[in-house]
Backbone as a chain_set.jsonl record, in Angstrom:
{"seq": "XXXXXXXXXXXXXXXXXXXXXXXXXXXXXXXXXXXXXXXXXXXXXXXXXXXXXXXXXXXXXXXXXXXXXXXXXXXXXXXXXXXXXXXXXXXXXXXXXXXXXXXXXXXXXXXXXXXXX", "coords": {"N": [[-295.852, -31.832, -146.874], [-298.655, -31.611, -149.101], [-299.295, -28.937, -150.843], [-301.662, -26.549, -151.371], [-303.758, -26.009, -154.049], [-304.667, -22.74, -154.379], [-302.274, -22.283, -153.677], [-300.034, -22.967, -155.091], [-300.835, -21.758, -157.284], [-300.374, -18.802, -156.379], [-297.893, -19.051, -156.17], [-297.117, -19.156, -158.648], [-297.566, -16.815, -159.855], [-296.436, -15.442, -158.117], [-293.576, -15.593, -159.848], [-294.623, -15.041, -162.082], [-295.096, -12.02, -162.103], [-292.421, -10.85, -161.318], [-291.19, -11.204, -163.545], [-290.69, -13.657, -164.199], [-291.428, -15.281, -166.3], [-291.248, -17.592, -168.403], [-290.048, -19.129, -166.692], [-291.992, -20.332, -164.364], [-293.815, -20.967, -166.86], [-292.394, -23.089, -167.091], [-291.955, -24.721, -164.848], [-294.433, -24.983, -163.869], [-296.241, -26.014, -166.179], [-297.357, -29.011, -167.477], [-295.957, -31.843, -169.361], [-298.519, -32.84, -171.495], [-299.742, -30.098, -172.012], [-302.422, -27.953, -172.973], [-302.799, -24.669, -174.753], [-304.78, -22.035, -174.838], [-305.32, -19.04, -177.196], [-306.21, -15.683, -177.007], [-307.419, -15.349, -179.386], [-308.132, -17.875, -180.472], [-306.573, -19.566, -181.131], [-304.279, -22.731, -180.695], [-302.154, -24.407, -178.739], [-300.51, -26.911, -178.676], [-298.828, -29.469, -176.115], [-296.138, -29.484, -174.16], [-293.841, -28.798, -175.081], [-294.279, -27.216, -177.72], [-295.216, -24.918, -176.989], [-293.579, -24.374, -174.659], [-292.081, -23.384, -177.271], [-293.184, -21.586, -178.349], [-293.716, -19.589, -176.207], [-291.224, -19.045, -175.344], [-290.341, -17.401, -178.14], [-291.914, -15.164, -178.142], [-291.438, -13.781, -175.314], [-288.877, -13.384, -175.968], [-288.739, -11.706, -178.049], [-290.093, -9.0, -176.931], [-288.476, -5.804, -175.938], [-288.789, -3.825, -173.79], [-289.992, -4.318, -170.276], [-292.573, -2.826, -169.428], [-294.461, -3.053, -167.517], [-295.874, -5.411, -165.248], [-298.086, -6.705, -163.736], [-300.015, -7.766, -161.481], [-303.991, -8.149, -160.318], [-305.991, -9.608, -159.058], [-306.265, -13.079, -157.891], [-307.518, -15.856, -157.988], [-309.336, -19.137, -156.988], [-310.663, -22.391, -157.469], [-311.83, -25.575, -156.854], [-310.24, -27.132, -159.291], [-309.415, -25.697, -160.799], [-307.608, -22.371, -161.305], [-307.788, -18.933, -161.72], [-306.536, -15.674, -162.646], [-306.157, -12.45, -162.68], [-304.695, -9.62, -164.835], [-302.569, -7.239, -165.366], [-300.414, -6.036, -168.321], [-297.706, -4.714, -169.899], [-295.619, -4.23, -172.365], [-292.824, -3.359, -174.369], [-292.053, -4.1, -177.287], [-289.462, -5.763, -179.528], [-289.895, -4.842, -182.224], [-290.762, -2.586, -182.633], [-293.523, -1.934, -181.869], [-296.203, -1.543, -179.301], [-297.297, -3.716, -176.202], [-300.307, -3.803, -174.773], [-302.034, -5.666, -172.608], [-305.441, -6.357, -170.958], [-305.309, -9.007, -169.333], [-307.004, -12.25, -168.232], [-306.255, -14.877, -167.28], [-307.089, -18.025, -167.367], [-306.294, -21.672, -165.468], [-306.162, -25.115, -164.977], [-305.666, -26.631, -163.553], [-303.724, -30.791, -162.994], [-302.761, -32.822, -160.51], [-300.396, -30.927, -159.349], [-299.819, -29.555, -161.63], [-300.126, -27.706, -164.552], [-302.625, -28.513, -166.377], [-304.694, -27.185, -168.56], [-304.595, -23.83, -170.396], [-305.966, -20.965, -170.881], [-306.068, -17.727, -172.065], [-307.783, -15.207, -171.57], [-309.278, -11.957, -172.833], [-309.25, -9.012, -170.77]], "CA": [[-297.235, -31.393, -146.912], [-299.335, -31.403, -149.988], [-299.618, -27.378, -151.68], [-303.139, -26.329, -152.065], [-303.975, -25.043, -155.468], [-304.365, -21.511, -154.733], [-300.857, -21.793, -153.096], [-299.649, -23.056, -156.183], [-301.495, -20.362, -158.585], [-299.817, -17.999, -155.699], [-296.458, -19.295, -156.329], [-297.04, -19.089, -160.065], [-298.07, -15.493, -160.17], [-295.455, -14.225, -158.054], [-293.133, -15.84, -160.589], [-294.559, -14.018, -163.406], [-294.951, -11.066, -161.608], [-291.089, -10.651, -161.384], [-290.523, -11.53, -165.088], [-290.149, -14.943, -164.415], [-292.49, -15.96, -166.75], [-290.656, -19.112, -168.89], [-289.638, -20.509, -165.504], [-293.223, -20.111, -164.009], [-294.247, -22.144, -167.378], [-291.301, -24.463, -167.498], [-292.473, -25.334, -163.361], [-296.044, -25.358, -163.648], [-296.948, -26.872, -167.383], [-297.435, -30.493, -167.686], [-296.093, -32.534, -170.333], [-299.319, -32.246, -172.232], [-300.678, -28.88, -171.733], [-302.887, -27.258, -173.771], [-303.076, -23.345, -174.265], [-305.44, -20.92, -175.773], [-305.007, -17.325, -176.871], [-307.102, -14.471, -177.551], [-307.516, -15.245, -181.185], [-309.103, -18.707, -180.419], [-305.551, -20.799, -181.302], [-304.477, -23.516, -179.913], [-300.967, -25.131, -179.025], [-300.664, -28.415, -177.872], [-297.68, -29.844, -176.109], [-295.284, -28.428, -173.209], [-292.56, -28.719, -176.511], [-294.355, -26.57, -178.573], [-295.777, -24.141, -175.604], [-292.419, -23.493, -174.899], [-291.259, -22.612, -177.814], [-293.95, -20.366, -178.427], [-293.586, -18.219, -175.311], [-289.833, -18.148, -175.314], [-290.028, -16.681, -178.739], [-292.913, -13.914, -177.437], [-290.584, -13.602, -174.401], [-287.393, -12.81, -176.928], [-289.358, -10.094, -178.623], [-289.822, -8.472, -176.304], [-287.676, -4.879, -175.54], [-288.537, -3.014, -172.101], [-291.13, -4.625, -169.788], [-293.331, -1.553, -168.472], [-295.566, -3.304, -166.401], [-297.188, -6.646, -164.85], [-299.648, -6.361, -162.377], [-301.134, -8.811, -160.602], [-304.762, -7.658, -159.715], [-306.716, -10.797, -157.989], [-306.365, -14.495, -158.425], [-308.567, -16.894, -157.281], [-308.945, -20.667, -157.052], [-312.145, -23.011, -157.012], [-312.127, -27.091, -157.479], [-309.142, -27.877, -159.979], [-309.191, -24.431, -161.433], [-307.331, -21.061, -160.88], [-307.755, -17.914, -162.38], [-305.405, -14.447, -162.317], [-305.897, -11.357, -163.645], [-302.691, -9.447, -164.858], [-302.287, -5.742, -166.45], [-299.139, -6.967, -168.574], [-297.566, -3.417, -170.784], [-294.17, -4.186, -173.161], [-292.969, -2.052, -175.638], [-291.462, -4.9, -178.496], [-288.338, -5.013, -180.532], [-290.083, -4.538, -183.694], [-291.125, -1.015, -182.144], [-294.855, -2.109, -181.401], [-296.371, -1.707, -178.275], [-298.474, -4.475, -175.64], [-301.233, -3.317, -173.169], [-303.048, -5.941, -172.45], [-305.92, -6.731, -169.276], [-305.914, -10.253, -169.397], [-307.988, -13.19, -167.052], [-305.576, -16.21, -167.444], [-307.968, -19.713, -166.457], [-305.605, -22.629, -165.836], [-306.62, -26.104, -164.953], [-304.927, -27.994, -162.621], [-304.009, -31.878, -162.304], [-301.44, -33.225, -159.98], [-299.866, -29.871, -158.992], [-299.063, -29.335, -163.321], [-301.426, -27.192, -165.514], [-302.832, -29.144, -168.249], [-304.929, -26.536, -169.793], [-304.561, -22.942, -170.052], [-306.713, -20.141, -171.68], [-306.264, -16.763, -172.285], [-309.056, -14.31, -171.821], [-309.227, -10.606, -172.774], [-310.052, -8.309, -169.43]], "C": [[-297.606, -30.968, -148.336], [-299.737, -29.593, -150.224], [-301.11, -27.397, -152.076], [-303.075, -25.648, -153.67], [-304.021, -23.668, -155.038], [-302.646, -21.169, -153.928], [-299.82, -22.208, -154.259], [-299.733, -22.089, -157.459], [-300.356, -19.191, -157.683], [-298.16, -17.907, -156.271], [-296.034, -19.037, -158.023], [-296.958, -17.897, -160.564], [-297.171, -14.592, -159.19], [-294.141, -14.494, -159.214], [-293.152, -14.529, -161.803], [-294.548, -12.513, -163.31], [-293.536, -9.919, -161.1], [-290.273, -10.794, -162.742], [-290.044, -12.965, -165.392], [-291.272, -15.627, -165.608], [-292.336, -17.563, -167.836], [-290.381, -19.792, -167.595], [-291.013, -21.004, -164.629], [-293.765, -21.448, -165.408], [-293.571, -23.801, -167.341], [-291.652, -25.424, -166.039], [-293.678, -26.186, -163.401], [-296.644, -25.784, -165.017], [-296.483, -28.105, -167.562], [-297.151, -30.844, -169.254], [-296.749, -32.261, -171.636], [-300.333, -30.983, -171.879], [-300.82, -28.184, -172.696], [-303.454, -25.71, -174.118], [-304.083, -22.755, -175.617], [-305.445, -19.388, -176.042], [-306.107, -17.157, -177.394], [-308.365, -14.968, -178.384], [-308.4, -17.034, -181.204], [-307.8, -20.02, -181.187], [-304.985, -21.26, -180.506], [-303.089, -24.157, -180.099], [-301.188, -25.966, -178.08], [-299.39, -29.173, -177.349], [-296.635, -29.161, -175.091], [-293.847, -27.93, -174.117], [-292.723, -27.127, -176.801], [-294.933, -25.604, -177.602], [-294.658, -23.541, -175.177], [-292.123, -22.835, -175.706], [-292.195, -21.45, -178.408], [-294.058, -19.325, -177.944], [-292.197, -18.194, -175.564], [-289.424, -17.069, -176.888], [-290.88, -15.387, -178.404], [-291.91, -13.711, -176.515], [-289.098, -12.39, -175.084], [-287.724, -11.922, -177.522], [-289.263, -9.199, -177.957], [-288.254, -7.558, -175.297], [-287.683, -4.477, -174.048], [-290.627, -3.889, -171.45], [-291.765, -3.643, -169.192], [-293.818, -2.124, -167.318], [-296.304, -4.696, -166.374], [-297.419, -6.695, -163.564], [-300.361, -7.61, -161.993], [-302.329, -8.086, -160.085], [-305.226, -8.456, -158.644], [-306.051, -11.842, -158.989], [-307.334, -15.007, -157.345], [-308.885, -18.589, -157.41], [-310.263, -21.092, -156.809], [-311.592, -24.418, -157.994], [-310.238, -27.269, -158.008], [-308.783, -26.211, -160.709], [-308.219, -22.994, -161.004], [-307.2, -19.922, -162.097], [-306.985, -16.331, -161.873], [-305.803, -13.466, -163.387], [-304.804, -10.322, -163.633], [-303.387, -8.201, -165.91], [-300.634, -6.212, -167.063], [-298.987, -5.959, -170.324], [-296.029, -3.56, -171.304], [-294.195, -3.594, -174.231], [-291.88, -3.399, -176.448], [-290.27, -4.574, -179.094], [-288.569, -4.441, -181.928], [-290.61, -2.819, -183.35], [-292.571, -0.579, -181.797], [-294.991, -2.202, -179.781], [-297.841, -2.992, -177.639], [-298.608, -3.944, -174.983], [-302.304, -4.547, -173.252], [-303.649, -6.437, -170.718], [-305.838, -7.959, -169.725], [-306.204, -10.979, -168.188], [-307.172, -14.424, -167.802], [-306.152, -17.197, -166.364], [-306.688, -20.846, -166.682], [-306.319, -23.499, -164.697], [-305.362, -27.072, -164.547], [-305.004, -29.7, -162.753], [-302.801, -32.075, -161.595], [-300.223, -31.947, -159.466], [-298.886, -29.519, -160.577], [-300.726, -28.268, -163.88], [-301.535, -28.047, -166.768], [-303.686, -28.656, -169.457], [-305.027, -24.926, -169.259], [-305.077, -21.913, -171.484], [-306.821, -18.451, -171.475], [-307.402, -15.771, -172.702], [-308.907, -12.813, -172.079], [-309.813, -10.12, -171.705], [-311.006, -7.149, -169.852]], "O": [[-296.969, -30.037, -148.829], [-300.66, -29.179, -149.523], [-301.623, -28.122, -152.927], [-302.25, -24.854, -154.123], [-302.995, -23.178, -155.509], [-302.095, -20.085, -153.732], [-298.722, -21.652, -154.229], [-298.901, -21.806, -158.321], [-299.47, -18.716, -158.393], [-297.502, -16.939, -156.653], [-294.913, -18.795, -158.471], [-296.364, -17.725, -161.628], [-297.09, -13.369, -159.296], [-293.614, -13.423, -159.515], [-292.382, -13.659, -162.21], [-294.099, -11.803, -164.209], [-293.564, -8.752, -160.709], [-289.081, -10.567, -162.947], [-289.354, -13.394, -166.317], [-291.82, -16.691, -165.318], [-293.219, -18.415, -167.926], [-290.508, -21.013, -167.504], [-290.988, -22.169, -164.233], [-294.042, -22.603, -165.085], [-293.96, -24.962, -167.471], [-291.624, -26.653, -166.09], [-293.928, -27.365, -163.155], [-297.861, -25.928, -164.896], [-295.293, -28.319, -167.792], [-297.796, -30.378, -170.194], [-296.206, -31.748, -172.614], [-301.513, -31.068, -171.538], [-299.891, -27.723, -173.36], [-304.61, -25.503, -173.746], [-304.083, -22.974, -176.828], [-305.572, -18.591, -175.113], [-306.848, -17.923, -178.009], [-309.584, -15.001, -178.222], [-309.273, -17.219, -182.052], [-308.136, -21.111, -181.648], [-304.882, -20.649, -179.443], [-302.704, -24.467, -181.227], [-301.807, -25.887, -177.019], [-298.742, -29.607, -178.301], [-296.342, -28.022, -175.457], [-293.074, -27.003, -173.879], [-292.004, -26.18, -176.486], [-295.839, -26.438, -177.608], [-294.568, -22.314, -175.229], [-291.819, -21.673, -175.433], [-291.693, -20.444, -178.909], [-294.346, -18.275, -178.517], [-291.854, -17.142, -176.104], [-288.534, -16.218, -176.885], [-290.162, -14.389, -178.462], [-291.033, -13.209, -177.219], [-288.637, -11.283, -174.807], [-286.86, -11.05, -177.617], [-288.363, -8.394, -178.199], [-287.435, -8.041, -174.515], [-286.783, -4.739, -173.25], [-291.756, -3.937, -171.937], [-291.371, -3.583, -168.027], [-293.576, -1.667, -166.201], [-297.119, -5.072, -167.216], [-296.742, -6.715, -162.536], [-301.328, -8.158, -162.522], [-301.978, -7.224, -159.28], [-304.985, -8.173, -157.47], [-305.573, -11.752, -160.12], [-307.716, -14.611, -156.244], [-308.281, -19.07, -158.369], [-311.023, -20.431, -156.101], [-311.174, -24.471, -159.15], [-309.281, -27.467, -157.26], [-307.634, -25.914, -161.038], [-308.496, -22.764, -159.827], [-306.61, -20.081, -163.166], [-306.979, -16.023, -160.681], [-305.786, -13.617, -164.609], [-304.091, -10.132, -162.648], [-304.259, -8.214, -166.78], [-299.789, -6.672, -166.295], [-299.598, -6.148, -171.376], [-295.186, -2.976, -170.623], [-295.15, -3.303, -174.951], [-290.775, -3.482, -175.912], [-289.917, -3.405, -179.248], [-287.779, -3.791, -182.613], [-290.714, -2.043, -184.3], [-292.923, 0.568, -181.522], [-294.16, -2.766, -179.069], [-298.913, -3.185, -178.212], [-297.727, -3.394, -174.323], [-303.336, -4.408, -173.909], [-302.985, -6.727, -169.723], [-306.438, -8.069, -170.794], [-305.783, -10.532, -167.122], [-307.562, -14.828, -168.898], [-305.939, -17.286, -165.155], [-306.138, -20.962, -167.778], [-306.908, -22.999, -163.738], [-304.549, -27.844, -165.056], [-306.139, -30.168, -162.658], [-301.783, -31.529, -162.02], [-299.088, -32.369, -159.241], [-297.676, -29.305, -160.645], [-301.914, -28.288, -163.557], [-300.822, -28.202, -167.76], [-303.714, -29.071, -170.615], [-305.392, -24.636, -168.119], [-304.732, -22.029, -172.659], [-307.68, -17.999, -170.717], [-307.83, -15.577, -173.84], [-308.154, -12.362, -171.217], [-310.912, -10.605, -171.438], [-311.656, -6.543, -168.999]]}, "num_chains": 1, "name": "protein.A"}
């Protein structure tokens, strides 16, 4: 039986919600998937997408906190919002709300955009 999209976003977000969050991308990003942060940059490539989060990932010291608030699903789309609080090895701290939009084809994300909450 065919997985609806929000049972897929579901499956994605308890993932990250446990700290899985490279296996959550390494599952659910396609080939070519394209991400956006914050800051309005742009990686292209499930290559280079990896190696972008696993080094953010590797920084990272003590995970405080990720939160799942809502997600939601419409058409090809799903969206999640996440309270997501690490304290870094360089001795900096993250708090951020973010609204993560990803864009479904074929049960893969092929684009994904980071929103500030």
């Amino acid at each position: 039986m065919k997985e609806t999209l929000q049972e897929l976003s579901n499956d994605k977000n308890e993932m990250i919600t446990v700290g899985q969050i490279i296996e959550a991308a390494e599952k659910y990003f396609a080939p070519h998937v394209k991400t956006i942060d914050f800051d309005g940059s742009i990686t292209e490539g499930k290559h280079a997408t990896m190696k972008k989060l696993q080094d953010f990932v590797g920084a990272i010291q003590t995970v405080n906190e990720i939160t799942l608030h809502r997600s939601a699903s419409y058409d090809n789309a799903s969206f999640s919002e996440y309270i997501f609080s690490f304290e870094m090895k360089d001795g900096s701290n993250i708090h951020w709300h973010e609204i993560i939009r990803s864009i479904w084809e074929n049960g893969q994300i092929v684009k994904e955009q980071y929103f500030r909450g």
